[in-house]
N, C-alpha and C positions, 0 to 999 in steps of 0.2 A: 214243440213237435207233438204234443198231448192231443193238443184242439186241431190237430191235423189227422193225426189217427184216429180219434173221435168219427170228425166229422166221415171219414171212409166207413165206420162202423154205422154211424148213423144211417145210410141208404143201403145197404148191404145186410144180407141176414143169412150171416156164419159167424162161426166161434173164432176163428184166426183166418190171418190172410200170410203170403208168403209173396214175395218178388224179388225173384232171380234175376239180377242186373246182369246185362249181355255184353257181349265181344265188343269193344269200339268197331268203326262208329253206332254201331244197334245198341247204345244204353237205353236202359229204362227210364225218362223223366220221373216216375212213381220214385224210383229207390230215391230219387236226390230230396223231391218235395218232401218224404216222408222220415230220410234222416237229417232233413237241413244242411249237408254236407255242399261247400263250394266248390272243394280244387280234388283233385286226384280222378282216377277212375274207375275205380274198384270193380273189375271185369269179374264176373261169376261172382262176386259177396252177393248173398242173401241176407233182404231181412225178414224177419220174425215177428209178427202184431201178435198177441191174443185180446180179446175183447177184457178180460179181465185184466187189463193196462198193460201188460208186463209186454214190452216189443227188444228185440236183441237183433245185432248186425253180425252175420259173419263174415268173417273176411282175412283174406290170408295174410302174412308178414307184409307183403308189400305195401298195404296200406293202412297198416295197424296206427302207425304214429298218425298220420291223417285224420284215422278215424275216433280216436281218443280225445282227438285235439276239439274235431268239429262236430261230434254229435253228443244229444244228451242220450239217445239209445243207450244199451248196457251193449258190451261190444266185446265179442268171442272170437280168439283168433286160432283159425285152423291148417294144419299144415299138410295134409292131403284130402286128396277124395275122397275118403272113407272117411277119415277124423269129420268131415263137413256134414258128409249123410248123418253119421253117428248123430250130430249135434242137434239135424233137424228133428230125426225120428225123436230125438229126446224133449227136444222146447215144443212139439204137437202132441206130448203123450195125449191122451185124454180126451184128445179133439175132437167132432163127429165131421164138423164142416169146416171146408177151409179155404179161401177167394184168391183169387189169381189174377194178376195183371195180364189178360190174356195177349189184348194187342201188343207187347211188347217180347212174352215168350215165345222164344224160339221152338219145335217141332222135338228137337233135341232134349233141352230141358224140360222140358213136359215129361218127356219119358223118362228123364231120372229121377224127379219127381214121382210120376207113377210106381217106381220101383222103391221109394223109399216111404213115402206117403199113404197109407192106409185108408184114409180119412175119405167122405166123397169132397171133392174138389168142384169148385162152381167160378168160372167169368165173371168177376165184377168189376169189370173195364169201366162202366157208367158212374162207377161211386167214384173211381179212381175221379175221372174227370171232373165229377160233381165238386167234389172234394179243391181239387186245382183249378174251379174256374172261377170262383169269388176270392181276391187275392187278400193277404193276410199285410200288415203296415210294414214288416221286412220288406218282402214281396216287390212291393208297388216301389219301394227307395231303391232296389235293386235294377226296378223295368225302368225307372224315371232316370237313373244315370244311363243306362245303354240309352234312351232316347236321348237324351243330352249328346254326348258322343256323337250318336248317327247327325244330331240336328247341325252341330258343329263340322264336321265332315262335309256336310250337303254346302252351308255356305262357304265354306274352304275351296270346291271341285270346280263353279266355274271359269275361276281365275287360273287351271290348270287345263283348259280345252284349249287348244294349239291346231289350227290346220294342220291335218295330216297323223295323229295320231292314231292309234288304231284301237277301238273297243277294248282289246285285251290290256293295253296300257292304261287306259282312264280305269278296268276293273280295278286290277290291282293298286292306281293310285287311291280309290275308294277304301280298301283291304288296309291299306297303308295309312291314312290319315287315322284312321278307327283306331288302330293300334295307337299312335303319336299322342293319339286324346284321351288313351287310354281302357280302352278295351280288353277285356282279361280275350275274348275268340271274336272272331265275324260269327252271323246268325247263318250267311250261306253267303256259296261265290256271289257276289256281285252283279247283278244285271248292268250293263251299260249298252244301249241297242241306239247306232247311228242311222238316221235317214228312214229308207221304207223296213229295217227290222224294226223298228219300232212298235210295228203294229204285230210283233209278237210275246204276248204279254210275260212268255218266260223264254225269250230270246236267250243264246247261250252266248257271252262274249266272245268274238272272231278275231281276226284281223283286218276286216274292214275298216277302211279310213276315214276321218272326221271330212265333209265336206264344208263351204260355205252355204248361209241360207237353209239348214236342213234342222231334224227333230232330234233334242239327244235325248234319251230317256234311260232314266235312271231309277233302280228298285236294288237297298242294300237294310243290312242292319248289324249295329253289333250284336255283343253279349258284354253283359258284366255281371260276372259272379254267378253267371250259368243262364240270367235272364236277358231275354232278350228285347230287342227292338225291332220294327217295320217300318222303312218309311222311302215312298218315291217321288220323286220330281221331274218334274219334264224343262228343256229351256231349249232354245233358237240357239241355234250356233249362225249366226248373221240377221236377216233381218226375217223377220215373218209376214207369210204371205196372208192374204185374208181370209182363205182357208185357214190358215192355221189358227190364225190367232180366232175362228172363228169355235174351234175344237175347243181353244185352251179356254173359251170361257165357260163353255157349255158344260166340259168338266168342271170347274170352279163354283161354279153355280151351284152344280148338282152335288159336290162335295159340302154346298156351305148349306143346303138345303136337306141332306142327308142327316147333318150336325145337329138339327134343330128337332128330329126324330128320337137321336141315341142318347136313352135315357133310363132310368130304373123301373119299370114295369113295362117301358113298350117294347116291341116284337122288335127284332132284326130285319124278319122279313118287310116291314114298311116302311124302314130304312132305305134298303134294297129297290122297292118299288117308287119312294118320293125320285131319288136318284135316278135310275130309271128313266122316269115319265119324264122328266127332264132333257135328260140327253134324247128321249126318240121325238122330241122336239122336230128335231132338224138331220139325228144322225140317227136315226132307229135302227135296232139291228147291230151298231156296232160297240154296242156296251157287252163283251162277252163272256164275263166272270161274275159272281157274287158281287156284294158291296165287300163284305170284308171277311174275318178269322177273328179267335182270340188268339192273345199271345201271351207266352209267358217264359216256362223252362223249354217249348219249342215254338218256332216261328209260328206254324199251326197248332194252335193247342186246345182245339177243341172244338166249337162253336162255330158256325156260320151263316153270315149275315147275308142270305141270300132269299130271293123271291118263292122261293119251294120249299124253305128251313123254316122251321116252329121253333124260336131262339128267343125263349124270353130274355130280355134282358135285365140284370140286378146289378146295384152298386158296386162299385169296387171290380168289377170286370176288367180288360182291361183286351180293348178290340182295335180293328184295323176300319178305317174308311178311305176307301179308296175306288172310287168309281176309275171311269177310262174310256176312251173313244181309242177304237183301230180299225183303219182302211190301208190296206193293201195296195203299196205302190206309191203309199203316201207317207207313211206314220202312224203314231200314236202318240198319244196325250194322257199319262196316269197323274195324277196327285193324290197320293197317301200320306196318311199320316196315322200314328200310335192315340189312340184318347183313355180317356178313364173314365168310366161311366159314372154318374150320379145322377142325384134329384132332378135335376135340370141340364142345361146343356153340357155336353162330355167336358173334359179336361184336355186339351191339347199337350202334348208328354213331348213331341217332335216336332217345337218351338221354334220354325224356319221361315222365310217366306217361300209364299206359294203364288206368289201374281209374275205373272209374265214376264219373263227376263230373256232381253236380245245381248247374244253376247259378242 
């Protein structure tokens, strides 16, 4: 946890940082990356950085054992509001400046902070990310089991499309297998979009029903151990038309030709563009998202692999390539997958086939 608060001190120029972990579901990704902590919640625990090493977690009874168990923090445990203020005022005597997880604080805690905190306070949202976007060798064994998981799940689902099932029932089989494979949470509800919702790229699962001959497209991830995975597939539920199958390669293509870009010094953004120039081959105009995200303690975690994004990329990342064709009335066609960036061509983490399957 040293070479993690380091690294936040390293882009950042204050004497301490503080992050007020929030109400479920609004936690703060910071408080986990920076006490290492897997399981519990710890709603309102604050922790404590100073640059002269010393960082301390507060956090009430409820998740004292938790946090004993799972962090090397030194860890304070408080039993009201006051007792917690008393403790901050007391670990920033001395302080002049002091960095704040802004995107993730609440409006609320700002101001009880304001009232307890003297010190001038400054935003450093960017170290936070800086810090979490080149991942650490724990890290990367935690993202590489949730891709495991997801990749597993993915070849399990087509042998579970049945004429007549409904979107909301393939979500939840998706939700279902993740857990069977072992998953500590899903990354988010499940996308599963039958026929023309297909061509909405965050389609909401309905009750719409599986026809023959149509598009099924799928966008899921788990979590294991807080990290996460990304990864989608598209497949024929019967047989494909020449349109289609003309979609699935163009995505194919452009996914394998994006692959050949994601690397340790090149930009995201010509990622984005190889991909692209691809698909407006033949379907211009209907590529209509970035190429990808990072991922990590959140599905979006940071980074984006898009045509307008300045995203260098550096090893050990750990991003999403996923291009996509969508026409309205027709479908769509995503393949995603999780990689890892290096030297050379990325690492594939979401180990599945991606070629054309009539089911």
């Amino acid at each position: 946890m040293k070479e993690r608060i380091r690294k936040i001190f390293s882009s950042s120029n204050v004497d301490a940082f503080v992050i007020v972990n929030g109400s479920y579901p609004s936690l703060d990704p910071n408080f986990f990356h920076v006490s290492g902590i897997l399981s519990g919640v710890f709603e309102h625990s604050i922790i404590i950085a100073r640059k002269n090493g010393k960082a301390t977690l507060l956090t009430s009874r409820l998740e004292k054992d938790i946090a004993r168990k799972e962090t090397a923090l030194d860890v304070q445990v408080f039993g009201s509001k006051e007792a917690g203020e008393a403790a901050v005022r007391n670990l920033l005597s001395g302080v002049k400046t002091v960095g704040l997880s802004g995107s993730y604080l609440s409006y609320t805690d700002y101001n009880r902070l304001c009232s307890v905190i003297k010190a001038e306070m400054k935003d450093i949202t960017p170290a936070f990310a800086r810090a979490r976007s080149i991942k650490d060798g724990k890290e990367i064994k935690a993202i590489e089991e949730a891709c495991r998981i997801s990749a597993r799940a993915a070849e399990e689902f087509p042998a579970c499309l049945k004429e007549g099932v409904t979107e909301r029932d393939m979500s939840a089989k998706l939700a279902e297998l993740q857990y069977e494979m072992g998953a500590t949470n899903i990354a988010f509800p499940p996308i599963v979009a039958f026929g023309g919702n297909a061509s909405r790229p965050h389609h909401t699962a309905s009750l719409r029903k599986l026809k023959k001959n149509e598009f099924v497209l799928i966008d899921f991830g788990a979590e294991y151990m807080r990290y996460a995975s990304d990864l989608s597939r598209t497949f024929i539920f019967g047989r494909a038309s020449g349109k289609m199958k003309s979609m699935y390669a163009a995505v194919k293509e452009a996914q394998d030709a994006a692959m050949d870009v994601i690397k340790d010094g090149a930009n995201g953004s010509d990622a984005d563009r190889e991909a692209r120039k691809i698909i407006d081959r033949n379907f211009k105009g209907t590529f209509i998202h970035s190429l990808g995200h990072e991922v990590g303690l959140e599905i979006h975690d940071g980074g984006v692999l898009g045509t307008n994004s300045n995203f260098p990329l550096k090893k050990n990342m750990v991003v999403t390539n996923e291009p996509g064709i969508y026409i309205p009335g027709i479908g769509g066609v995503r393949i995603e997958d999780t990689v890892l960036v290096g030297k050379g061509r990325p690492k594939i983490l979401t180990k599945c086939s991606s070629e054309l399957q009539e089911i």
